[in-house]
N, C-alpha and C positions, 0 to 999 in steps of 0.2 A: 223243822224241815221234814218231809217227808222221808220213808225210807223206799226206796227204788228195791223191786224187788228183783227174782230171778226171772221173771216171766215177762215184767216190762223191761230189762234188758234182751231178753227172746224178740219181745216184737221191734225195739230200735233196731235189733243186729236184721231180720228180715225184710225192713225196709230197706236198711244200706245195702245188706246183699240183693236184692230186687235191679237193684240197680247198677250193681258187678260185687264182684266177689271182692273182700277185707280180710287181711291177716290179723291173726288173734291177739299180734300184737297191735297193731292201730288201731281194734276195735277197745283194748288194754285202756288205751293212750284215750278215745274219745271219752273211753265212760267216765275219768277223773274231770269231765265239763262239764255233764248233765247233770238235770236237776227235774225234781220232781213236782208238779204244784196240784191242788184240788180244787174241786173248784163244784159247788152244789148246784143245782139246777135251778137254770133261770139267772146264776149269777153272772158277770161281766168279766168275759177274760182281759177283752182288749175297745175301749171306749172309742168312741168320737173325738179326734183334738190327740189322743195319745199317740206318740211316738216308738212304731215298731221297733224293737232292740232284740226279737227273741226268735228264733223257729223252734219250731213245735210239735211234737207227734201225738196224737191220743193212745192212750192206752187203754182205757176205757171210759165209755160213754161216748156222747157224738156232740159233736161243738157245731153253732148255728153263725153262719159270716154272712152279712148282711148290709146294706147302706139304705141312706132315707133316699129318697128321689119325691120332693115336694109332699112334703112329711110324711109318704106311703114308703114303708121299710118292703124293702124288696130285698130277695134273697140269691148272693152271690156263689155260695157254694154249700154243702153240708158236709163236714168231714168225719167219720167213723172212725173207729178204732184199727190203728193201723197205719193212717195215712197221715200229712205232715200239711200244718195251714201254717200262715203269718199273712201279714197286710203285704204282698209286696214291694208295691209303689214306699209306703213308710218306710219297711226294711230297707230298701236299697236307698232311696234318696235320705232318708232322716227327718220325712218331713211330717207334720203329722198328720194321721191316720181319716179317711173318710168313712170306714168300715168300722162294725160292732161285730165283736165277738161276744158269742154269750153259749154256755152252756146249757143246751137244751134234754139233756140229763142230769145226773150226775159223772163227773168228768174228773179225770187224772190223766195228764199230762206230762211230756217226760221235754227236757224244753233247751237249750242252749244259748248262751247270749251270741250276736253278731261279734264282736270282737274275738269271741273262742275260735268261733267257726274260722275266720279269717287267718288266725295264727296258726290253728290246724295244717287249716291249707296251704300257707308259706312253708310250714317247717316238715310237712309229709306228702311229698307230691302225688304219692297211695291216695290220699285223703281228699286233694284238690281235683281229681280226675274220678272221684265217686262223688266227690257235690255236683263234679258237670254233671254226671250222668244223671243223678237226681233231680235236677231242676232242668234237663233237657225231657225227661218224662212227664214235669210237672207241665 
């Protein structure tokens, strides 16, 4: 496993706060969720056919989200360091993924599974009203 350092816990905690301000204790509480992955350039974070389970933030490098449309891959978003990608549509329905993700640098990622998120939010209502606000900016 990766080690998560102090500086990619800097940029998770500036995202969350971007989107209101977290007590030190619930930002405490989120970081025993996260998880760190790498991933080298050119490699596949998240395939065709795969089932989103995770959101994501880059820490470094820029990740490339993209779908085929009559086998011309077109490009749906590019996400920098900083800012938080997953499949939507997969994440929330379960179904699986139309979209490639691929690291078009080198990339580290700091990443949560859905079920984390979800208990977060039932059990810190702090928690539940910073994921609104985060996905009402997305």
């Amino acid at each position: 496993m990766n080690k998560i350092s102090r500086s990619d816990y800097k940029v998770l905690h500036q995202f969350l706060e971007s989107a209101e301000p977290l007590s030190e204790d619930l930002f405490e509480e989120i970081r025993d969720y996260i998880s760190k992955k790498t991933y080298k350039k050119g490699e596949a974070i998240l395939r065709a056919g795969d089932i989103e389970v995770n959101s994501n933030i880059v820490v470094k490098g820029v990740v490339l989200q993209y779908v085929f449309d009559e086998d011309i891959p077109i490009t749906i978003n590019i996400t920098p360091k900083g800012l938080s990608f997953n499949s939507l549509k997969s994440y929330i329905d379960g179904s699986p993924s139309v979209e490639i993700h691929e690291a078009i640098t080198d990339v580290e990622i700091l990443t949560i599974k859905k079920n984390d998120l979800e208990m977060l939010a039932k059990k810190y209502h702090e928690f539940s009203y910073i994921m609104y606000k985060v996905y009402e900016k997305i």
